[in-house]
C-alpha positions in Angstrom: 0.0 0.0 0.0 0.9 3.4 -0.6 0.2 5.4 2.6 0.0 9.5 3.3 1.0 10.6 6.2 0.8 13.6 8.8 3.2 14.8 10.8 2.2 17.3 13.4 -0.3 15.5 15.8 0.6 12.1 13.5 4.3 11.1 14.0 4.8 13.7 16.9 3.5 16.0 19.6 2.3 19.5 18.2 4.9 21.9 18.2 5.1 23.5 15.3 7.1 25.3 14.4 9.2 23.3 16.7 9.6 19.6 16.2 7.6 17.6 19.1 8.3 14.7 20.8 7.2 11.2 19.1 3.7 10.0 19.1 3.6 6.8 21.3 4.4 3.9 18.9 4.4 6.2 16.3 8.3 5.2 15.2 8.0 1.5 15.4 4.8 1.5 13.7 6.3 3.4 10.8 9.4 1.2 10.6 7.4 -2.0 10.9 5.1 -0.6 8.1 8.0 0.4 5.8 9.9 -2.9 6.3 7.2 -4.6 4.8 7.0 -2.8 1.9 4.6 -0.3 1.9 5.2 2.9 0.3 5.2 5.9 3.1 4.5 9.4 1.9 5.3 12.5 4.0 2.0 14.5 3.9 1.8 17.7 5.8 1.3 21.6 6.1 4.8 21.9 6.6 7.3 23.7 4.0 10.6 24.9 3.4 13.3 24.3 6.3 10.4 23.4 8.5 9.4 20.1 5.8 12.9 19.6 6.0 12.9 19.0 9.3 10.4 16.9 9.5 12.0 14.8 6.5 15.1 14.7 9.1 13.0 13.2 11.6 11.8 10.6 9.5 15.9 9.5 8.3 16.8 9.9 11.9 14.6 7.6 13.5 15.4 5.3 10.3 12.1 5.6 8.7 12.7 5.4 5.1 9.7 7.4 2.9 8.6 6.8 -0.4 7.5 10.4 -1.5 7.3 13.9 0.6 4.0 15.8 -0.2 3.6 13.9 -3.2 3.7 10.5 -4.8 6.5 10.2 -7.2 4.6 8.2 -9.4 1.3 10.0 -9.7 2.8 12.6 -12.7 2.6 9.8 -15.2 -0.8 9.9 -14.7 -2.4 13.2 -13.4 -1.4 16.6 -12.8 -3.5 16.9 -9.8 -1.8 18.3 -6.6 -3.6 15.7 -4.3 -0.8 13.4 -3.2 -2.3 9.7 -4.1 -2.4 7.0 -1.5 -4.4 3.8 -0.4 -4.3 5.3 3.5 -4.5 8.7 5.0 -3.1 8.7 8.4 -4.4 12.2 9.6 -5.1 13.3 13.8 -7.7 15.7 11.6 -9.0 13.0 10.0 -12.5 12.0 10.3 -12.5 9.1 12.6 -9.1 9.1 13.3 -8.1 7.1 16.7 -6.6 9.7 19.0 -4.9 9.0 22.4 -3.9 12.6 24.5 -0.1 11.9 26.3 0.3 13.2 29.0 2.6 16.3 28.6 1.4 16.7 24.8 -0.5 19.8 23.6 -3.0 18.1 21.9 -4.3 14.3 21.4 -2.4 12.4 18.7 -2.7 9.5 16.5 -3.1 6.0 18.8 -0.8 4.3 16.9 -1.1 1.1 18.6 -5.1 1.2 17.3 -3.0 1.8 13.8 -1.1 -1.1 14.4 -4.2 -3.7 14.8 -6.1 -1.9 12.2 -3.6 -2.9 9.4 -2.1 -5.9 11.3 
């Protein structure tokens, strides 16, 4: 699968413009997902030195992504700026599972709920 993913309130705390803390199970969720071959997408508000950032966040905790703010294969076949995926991993998407850390700013993605969902 080709999955889109959030960053802010997704993969970390909210902090913007600051890079947060990680989203329980949010890194081994994403590594376990990449290592079996799906296709992850960096999808987010962020731009500039603050999408490089959060690109940095994804090599450092050794995450590897398919695409950032767009799939690289989607230009063969549409000019549409909507980055296509199977999945949309969102903490603003509708019926998204949030969990609220203690010590975040706002709920995040429950990515052990992630985890069984796709298991």
């Amino acid at each position: 699968m080709i999955i889109a993913i959030d960053f802010d309130g997704t993969c970390v705390d909210h902090q913007y413009p600051y890079v947060g803390e990680p989203a329980p199970g949010a890194v081994e969720t994403l590594r376990a997902l990449a290592s079996r071959g799906h296709g992850l997408i960096l999808w987010t508000m962020r731009s500039g030195k603050f999408l490089d950032e959060a690109m940095h966040w994804f090599a450092d905790h050794g995450i590897p992504l398919y695409g950032a703010q767009a799939n690289p294969t989607q230009g063969e076949w549409t000019t549409s700026p909507k980055c296509y995926a199977n999945i949309y991993i969102d903490d603003a998407g509708f019926g998204a599972p949030l969990i609220f850390p203690a010590g975040f700013a706002r709920p995040c993605i429950d990515w052990a709920r992630v985890k069984e969902v796709l298991a």
